[in-house]
C-alpha positions as CSV (number, residue, x, y, z in Angstrom):
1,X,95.5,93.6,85.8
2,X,94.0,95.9,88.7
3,X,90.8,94.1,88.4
4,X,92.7,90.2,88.7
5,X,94.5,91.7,91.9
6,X,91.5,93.0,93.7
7,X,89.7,89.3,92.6
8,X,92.7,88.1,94.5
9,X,92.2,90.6,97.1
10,X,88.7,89.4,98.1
11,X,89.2,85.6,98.0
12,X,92.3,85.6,99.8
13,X,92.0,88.5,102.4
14,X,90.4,86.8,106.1
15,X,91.0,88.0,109.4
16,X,90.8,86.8,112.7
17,X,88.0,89.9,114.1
18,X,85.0,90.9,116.3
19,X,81.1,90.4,115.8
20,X,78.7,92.9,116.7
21,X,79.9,94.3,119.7
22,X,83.1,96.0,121.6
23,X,86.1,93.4,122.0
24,X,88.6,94.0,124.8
25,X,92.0,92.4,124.3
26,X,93.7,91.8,127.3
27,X,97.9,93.0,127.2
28,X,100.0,90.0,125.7
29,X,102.6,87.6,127.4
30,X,105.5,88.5,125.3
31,X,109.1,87.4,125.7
32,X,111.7,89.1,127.4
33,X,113.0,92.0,125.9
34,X,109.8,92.3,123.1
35,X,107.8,95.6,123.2
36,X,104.4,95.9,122.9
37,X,104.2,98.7,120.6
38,X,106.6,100.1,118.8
39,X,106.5,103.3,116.4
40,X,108.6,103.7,112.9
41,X,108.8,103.0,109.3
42,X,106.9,100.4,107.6
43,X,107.7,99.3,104.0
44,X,106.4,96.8,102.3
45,X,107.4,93.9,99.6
46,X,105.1,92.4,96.8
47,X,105.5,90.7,93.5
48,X,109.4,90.1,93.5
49,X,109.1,88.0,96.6
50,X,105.8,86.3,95.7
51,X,105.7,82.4,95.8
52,X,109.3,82.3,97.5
53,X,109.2,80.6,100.9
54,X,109.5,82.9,104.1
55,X,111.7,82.6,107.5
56,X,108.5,80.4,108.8
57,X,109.0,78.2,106.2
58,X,105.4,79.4,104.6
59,X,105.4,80.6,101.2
60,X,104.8,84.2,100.9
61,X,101.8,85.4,99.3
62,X,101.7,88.9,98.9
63,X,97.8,88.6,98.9
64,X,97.6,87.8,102.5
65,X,97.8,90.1,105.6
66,X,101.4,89.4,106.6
67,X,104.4,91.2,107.9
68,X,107.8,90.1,108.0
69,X,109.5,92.0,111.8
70,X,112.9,91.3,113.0
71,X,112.1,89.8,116.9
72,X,108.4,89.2,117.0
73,X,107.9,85.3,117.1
74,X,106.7,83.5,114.2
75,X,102.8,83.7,114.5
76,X,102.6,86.7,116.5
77,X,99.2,88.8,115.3
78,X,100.0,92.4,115.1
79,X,97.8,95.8,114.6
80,X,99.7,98.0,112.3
81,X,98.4,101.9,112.8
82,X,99.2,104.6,109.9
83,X,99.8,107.4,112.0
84,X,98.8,109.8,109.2
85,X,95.5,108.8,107.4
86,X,94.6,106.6,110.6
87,X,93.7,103.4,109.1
88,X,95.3,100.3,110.5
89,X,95.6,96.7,110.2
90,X,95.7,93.3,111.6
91,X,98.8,91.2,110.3
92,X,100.7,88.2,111.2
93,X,104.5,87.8,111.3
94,X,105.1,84.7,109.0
95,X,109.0,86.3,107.7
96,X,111.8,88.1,109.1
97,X,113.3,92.0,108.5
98,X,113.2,94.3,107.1
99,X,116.5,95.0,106.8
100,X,116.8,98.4,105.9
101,X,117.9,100.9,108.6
102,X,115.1,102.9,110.9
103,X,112.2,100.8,109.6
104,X,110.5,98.1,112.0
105,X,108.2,96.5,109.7
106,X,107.7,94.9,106.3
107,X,104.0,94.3,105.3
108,X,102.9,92.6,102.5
109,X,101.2,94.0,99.3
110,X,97.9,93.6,100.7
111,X,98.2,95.1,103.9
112,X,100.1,98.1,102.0
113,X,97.2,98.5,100.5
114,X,94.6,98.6,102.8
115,X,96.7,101.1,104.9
116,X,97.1,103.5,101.7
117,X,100.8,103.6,101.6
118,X,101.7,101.3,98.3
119,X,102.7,104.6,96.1
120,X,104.4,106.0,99.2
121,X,106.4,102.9,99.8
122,X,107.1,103.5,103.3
123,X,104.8,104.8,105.9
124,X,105.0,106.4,109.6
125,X,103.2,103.6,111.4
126,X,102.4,102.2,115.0
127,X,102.8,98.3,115.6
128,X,100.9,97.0,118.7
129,X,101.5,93.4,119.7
130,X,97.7,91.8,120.0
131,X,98.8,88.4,121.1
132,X,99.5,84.6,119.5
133,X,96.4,83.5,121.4
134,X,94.1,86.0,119.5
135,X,90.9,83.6,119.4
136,X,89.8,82.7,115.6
137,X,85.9,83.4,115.1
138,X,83.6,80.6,115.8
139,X,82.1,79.8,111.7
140,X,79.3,81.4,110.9
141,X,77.9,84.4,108.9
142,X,80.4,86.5,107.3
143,X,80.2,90.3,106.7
144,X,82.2,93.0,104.8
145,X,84.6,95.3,105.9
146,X,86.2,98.3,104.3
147,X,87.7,100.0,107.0
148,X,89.3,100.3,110.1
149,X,90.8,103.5,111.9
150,X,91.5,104.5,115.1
151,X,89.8,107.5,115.2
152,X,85.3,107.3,115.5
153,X,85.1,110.2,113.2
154,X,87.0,109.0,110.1
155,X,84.8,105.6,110.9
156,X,81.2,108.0,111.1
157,X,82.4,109.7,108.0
158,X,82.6,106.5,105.9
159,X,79.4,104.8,107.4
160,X,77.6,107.9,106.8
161,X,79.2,107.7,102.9
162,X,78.1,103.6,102.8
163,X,74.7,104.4,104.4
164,X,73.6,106.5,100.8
165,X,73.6,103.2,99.4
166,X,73.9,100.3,101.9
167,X,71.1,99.5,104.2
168,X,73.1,97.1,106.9
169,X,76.1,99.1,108.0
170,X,77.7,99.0,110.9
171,X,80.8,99.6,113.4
172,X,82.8,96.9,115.2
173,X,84.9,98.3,118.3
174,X,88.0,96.2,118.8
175,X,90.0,97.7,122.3
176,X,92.9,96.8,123.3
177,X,95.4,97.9,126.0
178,X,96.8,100.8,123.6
179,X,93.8,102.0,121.4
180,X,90.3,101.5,120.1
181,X,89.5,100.1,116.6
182,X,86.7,101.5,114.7
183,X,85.9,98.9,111.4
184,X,83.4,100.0,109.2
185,X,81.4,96.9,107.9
186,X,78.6,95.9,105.7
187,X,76.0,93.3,106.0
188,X,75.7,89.3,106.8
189,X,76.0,86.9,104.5
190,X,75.3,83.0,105.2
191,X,78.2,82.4,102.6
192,X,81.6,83.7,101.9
193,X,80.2,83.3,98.1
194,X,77.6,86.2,99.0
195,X,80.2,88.3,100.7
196,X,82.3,87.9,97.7
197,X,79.5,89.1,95.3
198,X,78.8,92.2,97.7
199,X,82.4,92.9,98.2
200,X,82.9,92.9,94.4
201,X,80.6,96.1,94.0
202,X,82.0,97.5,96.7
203,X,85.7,97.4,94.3
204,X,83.8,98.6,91.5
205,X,82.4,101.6,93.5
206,X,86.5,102.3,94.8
207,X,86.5,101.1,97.9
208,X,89.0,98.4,99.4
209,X,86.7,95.5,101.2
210,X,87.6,92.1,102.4
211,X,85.4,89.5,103.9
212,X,85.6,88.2,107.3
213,X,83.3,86.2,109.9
214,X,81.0,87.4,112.2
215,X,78.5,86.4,114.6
C-alpha cells in the first residue's frame, strides 16, 4: 500500500517553482483584511475526504498539494513553513476550514507529508501568502526535488547526503518578502517519464521527491 501511495505521490505531485537561479517574489495584492502570513496549527485531512468535491467546486485529491483555509480566496498559492524541522511547502487553497479551534490550515495528505507531520497530525506552521499571479514555468526540462527548508544548512546537509550518490545536485533559492527557500533538487530530465524513473529510486532509497519543471 505504501509503495501505490508514493506511485501516486510522483505522478500527481507538480509545482509551480524556480529554475536555476534565485527568484524574488514581490509582496501580494491581497484583499482587505487578509494577512500575509500568519503563524498556528496546521492539520491535515486525507482518505476520508478523498474524491468528494471541495468549496471550489474541484474534487479533492488528497495526492495534490492543497490546503483548505478559512478567508484566503480560492486559488491563492501559499508557502506553508514547519516551524520545527524547517521544511515547507507550496500549496494552493482549492477548500475551505478547518474548523477546528486555534488551527489556520488544513493541508492535504500530500503536503502533510512532505512537511513530516502525518503521524503528528497537527503541526506548528507559518503560512505566507505568495500571490494568485505566481507565474507557471514555461515547459521544458523537468528536475527532481526532495526538499525545501528555510534554513541553507539543513539544505547543505541534504545535498552533501545526495552528492554520495547523485552527480547533478543542486539548490534553487526561492525569496520572497518574508523568507528565503532553499529546495534541494536533482538532475534534468527532457521528460517527466525520466523524472519519474529517477524519482522512483529516490523513494526506494527513503527519501520524499516529486517532479517539477525547470529551465
Amino acid at each position: 500500500m505504501k509503495r501505490i501511495v508514493w506511485i501516486y505521490l510522483i505522478l500527481l505531485l507538480s509545482l509551480a517553482c524556480a529554475p536555476k537561479r534565485e527568484i524574488k517574489i514581490p509582496p501580494p495584492k491581497l484583499p482587505p483584511g487578509v494577512r500575509r502570513v500568519e503563524y498556528g496549527w496546521a492539520s491535515w485531512y486525507g482518505r476520508e475526504f478523498h474524491g468528494r468535491r471541495t468549496s471550489s467546486g474541484e474534487v479533492y485529491n488528497m495526492f495534490q498539494l492543497t490546503a483548505a483555509h478559512r478567508t484566503l480566496p480560492m486559488g491563492t498559492k501559499v508557502m506553508v513553513t514547519h516551524l520545527k524541522n524547517g521544511r515547507s511547502v507550496m500549496v494552493t487553497i482549492n477548500d475551505r476550514g478547518p474548523f477546528v479551534k486555534g488551527r489556520i490550515i488544513d493541508l492535504s495528505y500530500a503536503a502533510a507529508h512532505i512537511l513530516g507531520m502525518v503521524q503528528e497530525g497537527v503541526a506548528w506552521v507559518r503560512v505566507e501568502v505568495l500571490d494568485k499571479g505566481l507565474p507557471l514555468p514555461a515547459e521544458g526540462p523537468f528536475t527532481v526535488q526532495v526538499g525545501s527548508f528555510i534554513h541553507r544548512a539543513n539544505a547543505l546537509r541534504l545535498m552533501k547526503e545526495l552528492k554520495k550518490i547523485h552527480q547533478v545536485v543542486y539548490i534553487s533559492i526561492l525569496k520572497t518578502p518574508e523568507s528565503k527557500y532553499y529546495r534541494v533538487r536533482l538532475g534534468k530530465f527532457s521528460s517527466r517519464q525520466e523524472a519519474y524513473q529517477y524519482a522512483h529510486l529516490l523513494v526506494k532509497d527513503g527519501y520524499t521527491p516529486f517532479i517539477t519543471k525547470t529551465e
